[in-house]
C-alpha positions in Angstrom: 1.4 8.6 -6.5 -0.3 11.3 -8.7 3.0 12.4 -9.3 4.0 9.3 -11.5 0.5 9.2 -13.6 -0.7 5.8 -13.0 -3.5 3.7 -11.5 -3.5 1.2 -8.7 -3.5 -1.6 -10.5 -0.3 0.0 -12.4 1.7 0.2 -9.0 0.1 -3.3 -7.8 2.1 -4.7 -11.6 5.3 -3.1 -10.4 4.9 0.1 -12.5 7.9 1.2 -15.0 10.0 -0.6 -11.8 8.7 2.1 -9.6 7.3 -0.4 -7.0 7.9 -3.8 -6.0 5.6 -6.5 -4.8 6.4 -8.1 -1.7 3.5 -10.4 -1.2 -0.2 -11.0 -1.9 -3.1 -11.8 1.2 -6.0 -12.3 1.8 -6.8 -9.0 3.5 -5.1 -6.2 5.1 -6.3 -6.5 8.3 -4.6 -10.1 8.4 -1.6 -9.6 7.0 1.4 -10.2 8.8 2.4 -6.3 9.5 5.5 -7.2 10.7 7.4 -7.9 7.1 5.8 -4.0 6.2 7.2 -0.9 6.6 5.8 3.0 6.5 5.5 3.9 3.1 4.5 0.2 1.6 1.1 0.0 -0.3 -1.7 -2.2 -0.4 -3.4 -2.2 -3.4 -6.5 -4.3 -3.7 -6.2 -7.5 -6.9 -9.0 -5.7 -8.6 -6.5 -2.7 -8.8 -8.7 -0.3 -7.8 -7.8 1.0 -4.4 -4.7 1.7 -3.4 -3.8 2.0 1.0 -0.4 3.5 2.4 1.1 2.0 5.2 1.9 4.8 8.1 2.8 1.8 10.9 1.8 0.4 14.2 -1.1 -0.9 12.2 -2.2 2.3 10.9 -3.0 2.9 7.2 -4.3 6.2 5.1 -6.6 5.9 2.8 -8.9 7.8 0.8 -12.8 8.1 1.4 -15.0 8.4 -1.4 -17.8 8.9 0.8 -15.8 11.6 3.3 -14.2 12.8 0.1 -10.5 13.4 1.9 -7.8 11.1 3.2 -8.6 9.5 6.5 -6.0 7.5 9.3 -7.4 4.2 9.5 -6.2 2.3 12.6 -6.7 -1.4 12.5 -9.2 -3.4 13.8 -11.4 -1.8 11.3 -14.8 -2.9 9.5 -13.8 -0.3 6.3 -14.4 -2.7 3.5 -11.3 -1.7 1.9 -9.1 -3.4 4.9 -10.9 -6.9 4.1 -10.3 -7.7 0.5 -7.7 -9.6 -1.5 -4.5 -7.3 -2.0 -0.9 -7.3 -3.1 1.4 -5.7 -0.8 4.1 -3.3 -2.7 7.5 -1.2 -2.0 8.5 1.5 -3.6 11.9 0.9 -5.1 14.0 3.6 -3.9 12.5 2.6 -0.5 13.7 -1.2 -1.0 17.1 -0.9 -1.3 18.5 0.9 2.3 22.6 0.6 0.5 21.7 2.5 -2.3 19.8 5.0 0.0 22.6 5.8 2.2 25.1 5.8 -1.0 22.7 8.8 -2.2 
């Protein structure tokens, strides 16, 4: 992500049609994992914190208080995993035909 110079809340808003949003929830850890797949984000609505979906219900994300990037396999109590987010793509990731035309 570092690579593209933008925030969280940039990729949440679809950033320079890098990403695309797929839907909002509640929370991660009730979201409906079956409609993601590895490589989607989760980016919280305040735009601050941005998850990466590895699947099987297993996320990476970074740890302020750890200071590195930790698996996070849900159930989890990590505060992170239980707040209002909007689930994104990236969009070379969205569309397989023009993947396997590449």
């Amino acid at each position: 992500m570092w690579w593209y110079d933008c925030t969280a809340e940039a990729l949440g808003d679809e950033y320079r049609g890098f990403t695309i949003n797929l839907f909002r929830h509640e929370s991660v850890a009730d979201a409906d994992h079956t409609a993601l797949r590895p490589g989607d984000l989760a980016v919280t609505e305040d735009g601050v914190h941005v998850l990466a979906y590895l699947g099987d219900n297993t996320w990476i994300e970074a740890d302020s208080d750890l200071q590195k990037v930790v698996e996070v396999k849900l159930p989890t109590e990590i505060s992170w995993f239980h707040q209002p987010v909007k689930f994104v793509r990236w969009a070379a990731l969205a569309d397989e035909r023009r993947l396997e035309a590449e």
